[in-house]
PLY file of the C-alpha trace (Angstrom):
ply
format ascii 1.0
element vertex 60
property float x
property float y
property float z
element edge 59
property int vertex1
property int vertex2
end_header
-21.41 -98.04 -0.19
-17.83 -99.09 1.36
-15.82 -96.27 2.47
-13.45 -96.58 -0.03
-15.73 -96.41 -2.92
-17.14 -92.97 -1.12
-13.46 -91.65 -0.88
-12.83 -92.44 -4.71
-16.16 -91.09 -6.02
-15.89 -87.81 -3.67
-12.19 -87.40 -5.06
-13.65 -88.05 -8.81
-16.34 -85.30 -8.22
-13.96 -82.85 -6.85
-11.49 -83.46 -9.68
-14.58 -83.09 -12.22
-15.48 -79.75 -10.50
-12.14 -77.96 -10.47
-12.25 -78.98 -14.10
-15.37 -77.12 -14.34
-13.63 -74.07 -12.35
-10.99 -74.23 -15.01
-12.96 -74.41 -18.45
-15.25 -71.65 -16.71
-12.34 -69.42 -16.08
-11.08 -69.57 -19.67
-14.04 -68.55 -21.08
-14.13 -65.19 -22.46
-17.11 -63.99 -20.39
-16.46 -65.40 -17.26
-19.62 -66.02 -14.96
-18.42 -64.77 -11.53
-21.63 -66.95 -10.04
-21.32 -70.02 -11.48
-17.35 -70.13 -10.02
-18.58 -68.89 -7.05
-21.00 -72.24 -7.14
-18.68 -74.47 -7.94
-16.02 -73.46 -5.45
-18.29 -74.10 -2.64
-19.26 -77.22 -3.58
-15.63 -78.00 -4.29
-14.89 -77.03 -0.36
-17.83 -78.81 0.72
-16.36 -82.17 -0.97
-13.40 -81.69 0.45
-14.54 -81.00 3.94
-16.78 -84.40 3.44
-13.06 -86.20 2.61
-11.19 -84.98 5.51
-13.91 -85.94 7.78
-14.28 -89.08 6.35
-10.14 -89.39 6.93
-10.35 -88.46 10.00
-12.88 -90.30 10.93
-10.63 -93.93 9.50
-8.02 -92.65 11.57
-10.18 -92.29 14.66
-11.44 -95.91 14.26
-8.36 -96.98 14.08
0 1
1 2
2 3
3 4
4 5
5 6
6 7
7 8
8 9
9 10
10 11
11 12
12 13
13 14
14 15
15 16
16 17
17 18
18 19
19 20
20 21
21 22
22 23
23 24
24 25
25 26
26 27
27 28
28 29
29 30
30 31
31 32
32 33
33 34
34 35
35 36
36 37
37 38
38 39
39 40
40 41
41 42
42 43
43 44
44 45
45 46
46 47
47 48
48 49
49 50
50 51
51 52
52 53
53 54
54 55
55 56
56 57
57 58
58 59
């Protein structure tokens, strides 16, 4: 997969997941665990991006 593609699907996923955070959190009985869940996975895309940017900026 080209790096780009990577970027945009990582970017979709962690736009889909704070969606996820948000429809969670607006439920009357919120499930502390399942926000819990998502928010790591959230961080964990986002760590992914930045050392995928870094890594473009390296190369260059």
């Amino acid at each position: 997969m080209a790096l780009g593609a990577h970027v945009a699907e990582l970017t979709d996923k962690h736009r889909a997941i704070e969606q996820q955070i948000e429809n969670e959190m607006a439920r009357p009985s919120v499930d502390t665990m399942i926000i819990s869940e998502l928010k790591r996975e959230k961080l964990r895309i986002k760590d992914e991006l930045e050392r995928l940017k870094a890594d473009v900026i390296e190369a260059n």
